[in-house]
C-alpha positions in Angstrom: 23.0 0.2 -11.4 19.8 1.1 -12.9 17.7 -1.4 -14.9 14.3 -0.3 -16.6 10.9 0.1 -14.5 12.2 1.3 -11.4 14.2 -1.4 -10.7 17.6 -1.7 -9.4 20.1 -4.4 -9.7 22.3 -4.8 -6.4 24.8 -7.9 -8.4 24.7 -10.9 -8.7 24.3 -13.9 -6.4 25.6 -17.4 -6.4 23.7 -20.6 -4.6 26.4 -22.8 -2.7 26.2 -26.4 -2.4 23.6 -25.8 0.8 21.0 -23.7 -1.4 22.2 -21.1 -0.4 22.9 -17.6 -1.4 24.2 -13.9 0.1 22.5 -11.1 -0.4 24.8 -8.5 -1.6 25.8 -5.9 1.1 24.7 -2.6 -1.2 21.0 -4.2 -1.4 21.0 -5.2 2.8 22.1 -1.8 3.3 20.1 0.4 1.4 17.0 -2.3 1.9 17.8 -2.5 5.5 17.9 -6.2 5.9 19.4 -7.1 8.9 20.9 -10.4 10.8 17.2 -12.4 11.3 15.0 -10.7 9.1 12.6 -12.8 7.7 12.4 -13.1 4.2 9.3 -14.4 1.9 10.5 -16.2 -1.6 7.9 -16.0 -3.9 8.0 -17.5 -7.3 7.3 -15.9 -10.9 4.0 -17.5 -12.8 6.8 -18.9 -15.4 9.8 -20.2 -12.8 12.1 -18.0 -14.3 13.3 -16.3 -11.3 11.7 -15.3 -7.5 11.3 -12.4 -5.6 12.5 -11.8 -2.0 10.0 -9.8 0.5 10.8 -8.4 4.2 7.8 -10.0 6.3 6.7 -6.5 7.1 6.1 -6.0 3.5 4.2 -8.7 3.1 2.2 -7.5 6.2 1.5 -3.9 5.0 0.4 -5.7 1.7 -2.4 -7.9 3.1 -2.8 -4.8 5.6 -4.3 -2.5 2.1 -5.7 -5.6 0.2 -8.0 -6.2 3.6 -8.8 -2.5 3.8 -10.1 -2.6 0.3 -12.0 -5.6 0.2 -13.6 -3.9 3.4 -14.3 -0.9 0.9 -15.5 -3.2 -1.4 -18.0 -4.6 1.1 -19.2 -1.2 2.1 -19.6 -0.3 -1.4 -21.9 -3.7 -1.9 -23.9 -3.1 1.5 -24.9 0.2 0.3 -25.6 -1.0 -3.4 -27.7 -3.4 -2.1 -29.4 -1.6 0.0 -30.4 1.7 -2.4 -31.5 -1.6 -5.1 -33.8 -2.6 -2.1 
């Protein structure tokens, strides 16, 4: 099902008596989550709700955030040294 911004919305999930929830089997499939993935919970700024990433997303995320703040150095190095 379609939802607005690119999103899509897999079902719904209910937490048992454990904390615990199951992922619905259209989102594993298509997201490929498989028997002991790991999965980061992360929190929205207003508690409303959380988001679940596969660790290798959160990897390739750190992965382009260091690769620009290692632009961002470069860019700074050579600012400071035309201001020189």
């Amino acid at each position: 099902m379609g939802v607005p911004g690119n999103k899509k919305l897999y079902g719904t999930a209910t937490v048992g008596s454990k904390g615990q929830i199951v992922i619905p089997a259209d989102a594993r499939e298509e997201l490929n989550i498989q028997p002991g993935d790991r999965l980061y919970v992360l929190g929205s700024m207003h508690g409303s709700g959380i988001v679940l990433l596969k660790e290798d997303m959160i990897e390739h995320i750190v992965e382009q955030m260091s690769a620009q703040i290692e632009g961002f150095r470069e860019a700074k190095k050579h600012t400071d040294e035309f201001n020189d």
